[in-house]
N, C-alpha and C positions, 0 to 999 in steps of 0.2 A: 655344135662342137667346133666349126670350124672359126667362129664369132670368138671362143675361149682361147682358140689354138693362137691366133692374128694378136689378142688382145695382151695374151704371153709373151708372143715372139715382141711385138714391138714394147713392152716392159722390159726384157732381156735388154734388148738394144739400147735404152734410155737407160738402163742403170750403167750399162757401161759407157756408153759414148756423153751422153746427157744433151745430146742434139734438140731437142725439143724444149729443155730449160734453156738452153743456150739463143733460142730464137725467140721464146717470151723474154725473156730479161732485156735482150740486143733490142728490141722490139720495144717496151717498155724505156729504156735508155734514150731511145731518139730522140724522146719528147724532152728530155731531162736536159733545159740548158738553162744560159742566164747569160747576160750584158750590163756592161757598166754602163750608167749614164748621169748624166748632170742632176745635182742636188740630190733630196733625200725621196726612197722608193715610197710609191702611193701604197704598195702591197709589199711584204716584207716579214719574213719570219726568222728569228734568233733562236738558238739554240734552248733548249729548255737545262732542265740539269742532271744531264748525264753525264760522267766521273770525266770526261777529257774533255766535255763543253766546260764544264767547273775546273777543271787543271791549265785548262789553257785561257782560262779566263771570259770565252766564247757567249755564256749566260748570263755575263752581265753588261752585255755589249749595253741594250735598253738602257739601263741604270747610269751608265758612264754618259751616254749621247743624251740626256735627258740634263744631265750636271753640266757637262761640256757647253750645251744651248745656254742652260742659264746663266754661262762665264760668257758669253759673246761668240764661243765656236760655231758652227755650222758644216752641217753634211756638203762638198761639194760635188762629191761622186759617189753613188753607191749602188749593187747589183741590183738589178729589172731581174725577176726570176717566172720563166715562162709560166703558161696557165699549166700544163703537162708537170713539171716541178711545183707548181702551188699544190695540186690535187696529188700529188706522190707526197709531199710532206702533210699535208690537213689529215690522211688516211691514217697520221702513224709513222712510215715510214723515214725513215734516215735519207734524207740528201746523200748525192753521191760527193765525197772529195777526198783529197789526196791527204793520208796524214802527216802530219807535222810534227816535229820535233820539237817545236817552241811557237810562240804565239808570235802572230807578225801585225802590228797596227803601228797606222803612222799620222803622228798627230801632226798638225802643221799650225805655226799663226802666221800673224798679218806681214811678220818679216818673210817668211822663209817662199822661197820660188820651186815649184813645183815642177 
């Protein structure tokens, strides 16, 4: 009984406070980063097509960097997404970012200085 009583009490306290979802998630988050770096990533995933990766145009990133190569462009910086971030997105899960209001890319050619 008292195994029920503990197993209640600390239920109670997670529904209201949610201290325990809060240290798996923060916990889970640590691992969750990325770095930009010179030319194009060895490891690297795009958005598939979910209604804001498709509104913002995010899903067809592949498609465009694939056209862009064949005109003479080139990747010369793009995000390193940690192993913790590869294995949070292969599962399924959503990357963490901030939303956006509109799509932000920035093509450059051979005139323009960075």
């Amino acid at each position: 009984m008292g195994v029920l009583a503990w197993t209640v009490a600390v239920a109670a306290l997670e529904m209201r406070t949610s201290r325990i979802q809060a240290r798996v998630f923060s916990g889970m988050a640590a691992g969750l980063s990325y770095r930009v770096g010179d030319g194009p990533s060895p490891a690297i995933r795009f958005p598939g097509h979910g209604p804001y990766d498709v509104r913002m145009g995010y899903a067809r990133i592949p498609e465009w960097q694939t056209r862009l190569n064949a005109s003479g462009y080139e990747v010369r910086a793009q995000a390193r997404w940690s192993a913790g971030l590869l294995r949070h997105v292969e599962k399924g899960l959503f990357p963490p970012y901030a939303e956006k209001t509109k799509a932000g890319i920035a093509l450059y050619d051979h005139r323009e200085i960075c």
